[in-house]
C-alpha positions as CSV (number, residue, x, y, z in Angstrom):
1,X,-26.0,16.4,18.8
2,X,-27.5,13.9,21.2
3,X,-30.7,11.9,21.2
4,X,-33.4,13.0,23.4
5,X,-36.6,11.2,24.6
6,X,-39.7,13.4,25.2
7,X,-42.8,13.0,26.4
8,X,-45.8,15.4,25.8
9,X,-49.6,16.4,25.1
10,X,-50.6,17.9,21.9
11,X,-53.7,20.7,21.7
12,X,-56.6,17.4,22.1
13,X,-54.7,16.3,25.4
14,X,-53.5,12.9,23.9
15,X,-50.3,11.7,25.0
16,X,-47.7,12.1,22.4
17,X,-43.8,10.7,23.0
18,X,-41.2,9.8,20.5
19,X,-37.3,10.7,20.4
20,X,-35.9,13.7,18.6
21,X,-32.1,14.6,18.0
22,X,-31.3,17.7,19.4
23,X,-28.0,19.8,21.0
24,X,-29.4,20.1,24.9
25,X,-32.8,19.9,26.3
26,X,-33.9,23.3,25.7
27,X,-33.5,22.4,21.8
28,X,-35.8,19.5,22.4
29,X,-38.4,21.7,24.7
30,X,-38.3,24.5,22.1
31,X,-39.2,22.1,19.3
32,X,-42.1,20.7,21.6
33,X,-43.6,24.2,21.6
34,X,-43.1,24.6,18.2
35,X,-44.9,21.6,17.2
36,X,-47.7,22.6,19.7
37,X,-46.9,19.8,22.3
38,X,-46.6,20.5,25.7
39,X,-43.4,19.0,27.2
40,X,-43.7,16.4,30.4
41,X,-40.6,15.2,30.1
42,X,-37.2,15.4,28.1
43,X,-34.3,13.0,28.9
44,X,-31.4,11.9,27.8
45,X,-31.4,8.4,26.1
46,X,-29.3,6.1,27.0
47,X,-26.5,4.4,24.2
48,X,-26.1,1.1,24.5
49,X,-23.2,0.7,22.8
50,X,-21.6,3.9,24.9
51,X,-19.4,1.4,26.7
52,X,-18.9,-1.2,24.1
53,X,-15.4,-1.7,22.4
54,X,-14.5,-0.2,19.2
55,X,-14.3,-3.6,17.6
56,X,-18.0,-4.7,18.8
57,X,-19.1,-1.2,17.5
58,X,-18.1,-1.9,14.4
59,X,-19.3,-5.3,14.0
60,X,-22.5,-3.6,15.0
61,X,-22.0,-0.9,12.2
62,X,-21.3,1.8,14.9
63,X,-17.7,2.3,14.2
64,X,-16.0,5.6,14.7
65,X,-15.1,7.8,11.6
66,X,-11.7,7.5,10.1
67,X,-10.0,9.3,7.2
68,X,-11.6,7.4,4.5
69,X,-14.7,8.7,5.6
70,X,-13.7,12.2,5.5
71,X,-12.2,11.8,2.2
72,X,-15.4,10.4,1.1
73,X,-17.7,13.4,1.9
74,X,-15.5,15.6,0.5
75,X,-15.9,13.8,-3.1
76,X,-19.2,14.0,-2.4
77,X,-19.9,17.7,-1.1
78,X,-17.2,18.8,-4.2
79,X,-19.9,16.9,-6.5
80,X,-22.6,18.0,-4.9
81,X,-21.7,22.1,-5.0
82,X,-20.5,21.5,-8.3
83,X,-24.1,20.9,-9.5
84,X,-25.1,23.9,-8.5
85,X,-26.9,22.3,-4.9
86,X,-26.9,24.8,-2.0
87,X,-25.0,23.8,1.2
88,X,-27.8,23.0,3.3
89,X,-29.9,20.8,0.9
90,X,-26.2,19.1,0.3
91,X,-26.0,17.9,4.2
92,X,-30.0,17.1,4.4
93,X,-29.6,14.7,1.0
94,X,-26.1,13.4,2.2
95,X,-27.7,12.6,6.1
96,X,-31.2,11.0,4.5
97,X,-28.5,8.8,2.3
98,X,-26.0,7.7,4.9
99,X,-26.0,4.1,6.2
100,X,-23.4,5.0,8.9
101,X,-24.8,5.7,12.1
102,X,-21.6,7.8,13.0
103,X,-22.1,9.8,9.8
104,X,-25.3,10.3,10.2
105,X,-25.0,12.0,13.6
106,X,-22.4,14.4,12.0
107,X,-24.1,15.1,9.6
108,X,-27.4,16.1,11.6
109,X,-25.2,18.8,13.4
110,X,-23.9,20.4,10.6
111,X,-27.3,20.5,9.5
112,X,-28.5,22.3,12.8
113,X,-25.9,24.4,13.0
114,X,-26.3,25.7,9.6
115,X,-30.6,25.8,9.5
116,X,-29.4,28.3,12.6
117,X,-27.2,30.3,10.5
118,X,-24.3,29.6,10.8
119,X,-21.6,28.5,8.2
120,X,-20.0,26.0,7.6
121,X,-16.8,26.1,8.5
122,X,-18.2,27.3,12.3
123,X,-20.4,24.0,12.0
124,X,-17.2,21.8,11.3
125,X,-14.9,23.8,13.8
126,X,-17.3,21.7,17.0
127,X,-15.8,18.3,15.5
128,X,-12.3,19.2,16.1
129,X,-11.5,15.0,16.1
130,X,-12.9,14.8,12.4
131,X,-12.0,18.5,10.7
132,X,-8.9,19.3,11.5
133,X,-7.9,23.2,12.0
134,X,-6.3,23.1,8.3
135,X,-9.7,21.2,7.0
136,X,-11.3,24.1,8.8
137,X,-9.9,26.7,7.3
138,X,-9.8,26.0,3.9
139,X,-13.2,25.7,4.2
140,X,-13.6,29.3,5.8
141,X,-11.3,30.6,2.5
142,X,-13.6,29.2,0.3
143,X,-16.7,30.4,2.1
144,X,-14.8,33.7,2.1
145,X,-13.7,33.1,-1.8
146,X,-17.6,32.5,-3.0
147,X,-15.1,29.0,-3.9
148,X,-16.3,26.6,-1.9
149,X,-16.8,23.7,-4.5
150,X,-13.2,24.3,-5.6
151,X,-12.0,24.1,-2.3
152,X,-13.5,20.7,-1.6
153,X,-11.9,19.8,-5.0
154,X,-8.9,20.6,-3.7
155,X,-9.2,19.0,-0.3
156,X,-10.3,16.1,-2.4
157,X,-7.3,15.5,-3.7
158,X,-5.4,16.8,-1.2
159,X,-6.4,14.0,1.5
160,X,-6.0,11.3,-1.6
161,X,-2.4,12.6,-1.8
162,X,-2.3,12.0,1.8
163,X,-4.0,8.8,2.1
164,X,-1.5,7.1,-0.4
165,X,1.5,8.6,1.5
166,X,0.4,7.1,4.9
167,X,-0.3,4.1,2.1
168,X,3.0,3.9,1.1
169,X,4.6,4.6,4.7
170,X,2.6,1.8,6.0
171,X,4.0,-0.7,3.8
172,X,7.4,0.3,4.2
173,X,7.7,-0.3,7.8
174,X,5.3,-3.6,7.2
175,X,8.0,-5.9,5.9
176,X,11.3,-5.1,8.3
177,X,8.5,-5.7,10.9
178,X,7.1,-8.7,9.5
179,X,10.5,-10.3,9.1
180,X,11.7,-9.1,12.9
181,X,8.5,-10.3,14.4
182,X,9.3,-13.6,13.1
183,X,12.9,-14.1,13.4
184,X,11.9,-12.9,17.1
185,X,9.5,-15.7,17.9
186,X,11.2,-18.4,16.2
187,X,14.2,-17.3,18.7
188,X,11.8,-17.9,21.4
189,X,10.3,-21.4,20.3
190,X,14.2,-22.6,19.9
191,X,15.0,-21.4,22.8
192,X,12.6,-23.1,25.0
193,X,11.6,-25.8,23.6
194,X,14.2,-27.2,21.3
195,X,17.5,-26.6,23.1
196,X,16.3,-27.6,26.6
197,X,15.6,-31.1,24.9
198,X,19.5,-31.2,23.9
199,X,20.5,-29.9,27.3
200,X,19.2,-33.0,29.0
201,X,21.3,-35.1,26.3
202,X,24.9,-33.0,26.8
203,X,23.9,-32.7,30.8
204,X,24.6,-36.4,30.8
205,X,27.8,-37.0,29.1
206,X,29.3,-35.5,31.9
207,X,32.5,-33.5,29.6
208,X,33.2,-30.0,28.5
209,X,30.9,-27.9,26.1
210,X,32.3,-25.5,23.6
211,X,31.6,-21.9,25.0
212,X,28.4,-21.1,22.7
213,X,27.0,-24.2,23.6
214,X,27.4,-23.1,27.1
215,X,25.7,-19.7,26.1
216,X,23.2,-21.3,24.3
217,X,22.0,-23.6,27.2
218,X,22.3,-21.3,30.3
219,X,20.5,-18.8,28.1
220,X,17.6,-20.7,27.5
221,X,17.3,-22.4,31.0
222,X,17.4,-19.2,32.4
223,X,14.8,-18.4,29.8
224,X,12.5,-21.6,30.5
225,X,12.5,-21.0,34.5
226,X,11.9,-17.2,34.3
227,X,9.5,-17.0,31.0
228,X,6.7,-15.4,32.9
229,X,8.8,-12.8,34.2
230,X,10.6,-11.8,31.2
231,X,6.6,-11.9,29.0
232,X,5.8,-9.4,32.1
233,X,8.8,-7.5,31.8
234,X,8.6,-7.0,27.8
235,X,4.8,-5.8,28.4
236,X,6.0,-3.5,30.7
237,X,8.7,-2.0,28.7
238,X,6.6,-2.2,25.6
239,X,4.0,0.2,27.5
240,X,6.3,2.2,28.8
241,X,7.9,2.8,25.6
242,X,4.3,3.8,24.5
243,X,3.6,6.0,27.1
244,X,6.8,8.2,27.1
245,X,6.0,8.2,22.8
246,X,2.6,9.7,23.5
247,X,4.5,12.6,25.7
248,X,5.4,15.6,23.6
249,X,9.2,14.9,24.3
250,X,9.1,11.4,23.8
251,X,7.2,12.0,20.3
252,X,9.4,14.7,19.0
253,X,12.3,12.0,20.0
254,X,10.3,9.2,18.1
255,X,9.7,11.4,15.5
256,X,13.1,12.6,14.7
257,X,14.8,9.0,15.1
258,X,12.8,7.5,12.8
259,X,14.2,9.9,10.3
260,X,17.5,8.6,10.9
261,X,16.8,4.6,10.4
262,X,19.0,3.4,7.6
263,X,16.7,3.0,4.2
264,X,13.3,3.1,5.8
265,X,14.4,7.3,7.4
266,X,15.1,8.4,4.0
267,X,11.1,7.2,2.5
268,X,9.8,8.6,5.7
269,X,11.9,11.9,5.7
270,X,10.3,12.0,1.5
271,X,7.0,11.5,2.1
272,X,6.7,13.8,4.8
273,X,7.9,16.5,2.8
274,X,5.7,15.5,-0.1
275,X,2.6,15.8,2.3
276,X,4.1,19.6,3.3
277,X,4.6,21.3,0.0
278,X,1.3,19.6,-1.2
279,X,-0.2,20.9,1.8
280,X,1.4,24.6,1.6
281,X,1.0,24.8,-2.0
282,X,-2.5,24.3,-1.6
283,X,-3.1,26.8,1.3
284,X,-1.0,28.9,-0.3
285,X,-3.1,28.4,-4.1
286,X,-6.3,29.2,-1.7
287,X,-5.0,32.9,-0.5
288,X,-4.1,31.7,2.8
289,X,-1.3,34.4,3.8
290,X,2.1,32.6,3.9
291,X,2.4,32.6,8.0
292,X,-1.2,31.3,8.4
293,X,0.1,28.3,5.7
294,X,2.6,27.3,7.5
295,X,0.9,27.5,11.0
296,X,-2.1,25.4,9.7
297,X,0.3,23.3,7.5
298,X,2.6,22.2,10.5
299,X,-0.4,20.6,12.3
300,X,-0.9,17.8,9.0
301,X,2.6,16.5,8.5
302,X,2.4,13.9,10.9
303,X,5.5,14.2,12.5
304,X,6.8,16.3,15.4
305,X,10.3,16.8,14.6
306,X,9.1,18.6,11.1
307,X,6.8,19.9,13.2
308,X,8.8,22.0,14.9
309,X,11.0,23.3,12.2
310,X,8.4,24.4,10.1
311,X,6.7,26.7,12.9
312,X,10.2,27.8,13.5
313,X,9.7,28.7,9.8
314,X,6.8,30.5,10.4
315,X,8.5,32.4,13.3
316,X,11.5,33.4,10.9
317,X,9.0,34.7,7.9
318,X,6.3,36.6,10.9
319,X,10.1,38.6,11.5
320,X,10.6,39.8,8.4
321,X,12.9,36.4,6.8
322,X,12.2,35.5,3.0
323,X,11.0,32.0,2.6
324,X,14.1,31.1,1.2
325,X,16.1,31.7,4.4
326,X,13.6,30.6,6.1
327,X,13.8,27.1,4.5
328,X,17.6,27.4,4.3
329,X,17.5,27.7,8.3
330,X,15.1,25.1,8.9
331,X,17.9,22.0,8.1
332,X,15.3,19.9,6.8
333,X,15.4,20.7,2.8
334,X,17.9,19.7,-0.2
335,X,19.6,22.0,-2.2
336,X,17.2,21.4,-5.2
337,X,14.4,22.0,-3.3
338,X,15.9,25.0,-1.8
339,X,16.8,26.1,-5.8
340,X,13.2,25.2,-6.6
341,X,12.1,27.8,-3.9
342,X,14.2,30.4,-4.8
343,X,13.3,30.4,-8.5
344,X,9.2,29.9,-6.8
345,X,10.3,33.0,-5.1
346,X,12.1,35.2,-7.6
347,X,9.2,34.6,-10.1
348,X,6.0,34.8,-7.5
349,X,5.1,31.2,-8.3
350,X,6.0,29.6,-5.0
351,X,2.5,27.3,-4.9
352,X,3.8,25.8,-8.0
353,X,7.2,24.9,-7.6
354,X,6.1,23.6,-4.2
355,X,3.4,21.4,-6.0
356,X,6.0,20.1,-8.6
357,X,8.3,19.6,-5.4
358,X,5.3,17.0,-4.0
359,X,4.8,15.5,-6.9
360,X,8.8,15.0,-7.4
361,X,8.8,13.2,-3.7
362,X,5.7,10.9,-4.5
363,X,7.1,9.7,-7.3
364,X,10.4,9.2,-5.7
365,X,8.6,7.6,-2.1
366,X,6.7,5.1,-4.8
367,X,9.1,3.9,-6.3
368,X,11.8,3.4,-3.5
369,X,8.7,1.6,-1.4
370,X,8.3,-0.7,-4.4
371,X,12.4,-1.4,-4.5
372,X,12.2,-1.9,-0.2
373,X,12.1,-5.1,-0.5
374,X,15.0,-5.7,-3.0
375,X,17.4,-3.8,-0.6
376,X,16.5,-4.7,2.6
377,X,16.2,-8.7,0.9
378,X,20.0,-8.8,1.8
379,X,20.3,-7.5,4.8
380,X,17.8,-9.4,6.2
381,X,19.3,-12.9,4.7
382,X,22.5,-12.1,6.2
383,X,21.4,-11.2,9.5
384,X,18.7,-14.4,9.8
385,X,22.0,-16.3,8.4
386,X,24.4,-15.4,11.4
387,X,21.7,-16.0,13.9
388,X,20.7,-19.6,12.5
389,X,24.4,-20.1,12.4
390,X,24.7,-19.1,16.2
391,X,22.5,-21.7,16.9
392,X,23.3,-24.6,15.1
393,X,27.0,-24.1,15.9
394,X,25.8,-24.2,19.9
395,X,23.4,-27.2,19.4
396,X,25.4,-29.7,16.9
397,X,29.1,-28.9,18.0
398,X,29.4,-31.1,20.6
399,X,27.9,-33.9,19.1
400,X,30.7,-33.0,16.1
401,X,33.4,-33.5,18.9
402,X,32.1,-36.8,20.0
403,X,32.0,-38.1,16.2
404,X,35.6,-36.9,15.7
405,X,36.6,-38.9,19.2
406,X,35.0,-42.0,18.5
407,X,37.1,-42.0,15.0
């Protein structure tokens, strides 16, 4: 939907102009005719904050959508359908009430679409970048189902079980990055500043240097002469690095080593396999056939690598594979969740023992994020330890040597 300035005459011949939203001109011309004014002009208005930053936008109020938000209007259209409101008085009272520009605008499509008949799942399917294809269709089951206020419920808590997994994620990889970030830049600073001030002293005593002070010092002149180049040469590489991670290859690479990262690989490898069998269980609890789950399922876990096992899944069970094979294959489960499947299998309860496998994982991701910092505490002590040693064994061993000569 864009915003549209018109300009017309109504039935008396006065001038009548204003701005409507609308989906094209002809929307905008057909309401004109509708409301008995005869069109002059229709034309795009400008945005003025088309070209602004994200940041500025936000300041301004005019921030893009983000998760939160959709998890947000699904509490509210789950409430909402609960009480018995139909669909499109729901979007009309949940457009007049929004405050967010962005939300607003969304909100006024869904409402065109649906005054035109369509439903809503077709009206959400033209915001690919907010509803995802699984959002989608979990909506289209429930329209299907006469369930849609349980559906929402479910996506409700759904995206909550999601939110606190990228929650949890997050704060796992914020402390190893806090601590290398700064062990990093205080590197730096010594390096530049505080042992060039000691190379000046040793430069003039005119004698042999132990080897690491050596190091040391030719390090951080080469450092000090060439800082600009190496700053240009670290953007580069860190842009390149992004770049080749935004490729498909490069992403499934990313992907699949993070897995492997000693402590942190393990919480990952969990919570993405939390955020899958709460995913599939859900599809699955919905009526989604089990190759459709798995298809709409592999496009939420967040991670190529997974990615492309479970559609290899899905490949497996479209040929004729049980689900228990088809999991065995896949490399990427335990043997208890592989037992927990075949007994979800042998009993016809598969969306449950899947469920009880998510909830087994977020339990186990929570509490392992909440011991992080006790394990890596260690690791991190001894490696800051060996690197302050470096230096002060390059910076205050010569000046031993000279103390033990003079006695």
């Amino acid at each position: 939907m864009e915003l549209y300035q018109y300009k017309g005459r109504n039935k008396r011949g006065d001038i009548m102009q204003g701005t409507v939203e609308a989906a094209n001109t002809e929307g905008v011309v057909s309401w004109m005719m509708a409301s008995g004014i005869s069109p002059i002009s229709v034309r795009l208005k400008a945005d003025p904050l088309k070209n602004q930053p994200d940041w500025l936008r936000g300041l301004q109020g005019h921030r893009k959508l983000n998760k939160t938000d959709l998890l947000m209007l699904t509490r509210q259209f789950s409430t909402l359908l609960k009480a018995g409101i139909p669909i499109l008085q729901a979007v009309t009272g949940l457009k007049n009430g929004s405050h967010q520009p962005e939300m607003t605008k969304l909100l006024g499509s869904l409402h065109a679409s649906l005054d035109k008949g369509s439903e809503l799942s077709a009206a959400m399917a033209k915001h690919p970048q907010f509803f995802d294809d699984y959002y989608v269709n979990m909506i289209r089951v429930g329209e299907s189902a006469g369930k849609l206020d349980e559906v929402f419920a479910r996506l409700f808590v759904q995206l909550d079980f999601d939110r606190r997994m990228r929650q949890k994620v997050k704060a796992v990889l914020r402390y190893p990055s806090f601590v290398f970030t700064a062990i990093v830049a205080a590197t730096m600073i010594v390096m530049v500043y505080v042992i060039p001030a000691f190379s000046g002293v040793y430069g003039a005593m005119h004698t042999d240097l132990p080897l690491a002070t050596q190091i040391l010092m030719n390090t951080s002149g080469f450092m000090s002469r060439h800082w600009t180049a190496i700053l240009v040469l670290m953007v580069l590489t860190a842009l390149g690095i992004r770049y080749y991670v935004s490729t498909p290859e490069g992403e499934y690479r990313w992907d699949r080593a993070k897995l492997r990262l000693p402590i942190v690989g393990r919480i990952l490898s969990k919570a993405t396999i939390a955020r899958f069998c709460r995913s599939f269980g859900m599809a699955m609890n919905s009526g989604v056939p089990i190759v459709t789950a798995l298809a709409l399922v592999s496009r939420v876990v967040d991670n190529a690598f997974y990615q492309e096992r479970i559609m290899a899944m899905r490949d497996a069970v479209s040929h004729g594979d049980s689900l228990l094979r088809a999991f065995l294959a896949s490399g990427i489960f335990s043997p208890i969740e592989l037992q927990m499947i075949s007994v979800g299998e042998d009993t016809g309860d598969i969306e449950t023992m899947v469920q009880q496998l998510a909830t087994l994982y977020q339990e186990e991701v929570e509490y392992e994020a909440s011991q992080l910092s006790e394990t890596l505490e260690p690791v991190l002590l001894v490696f800051m330890a060996a690197l302050v040693l470096v230096l002060l064994l390059g910076i205050f061993l010569p000046m031993w040597n000279m103390t033990q000569m003079i006695k």
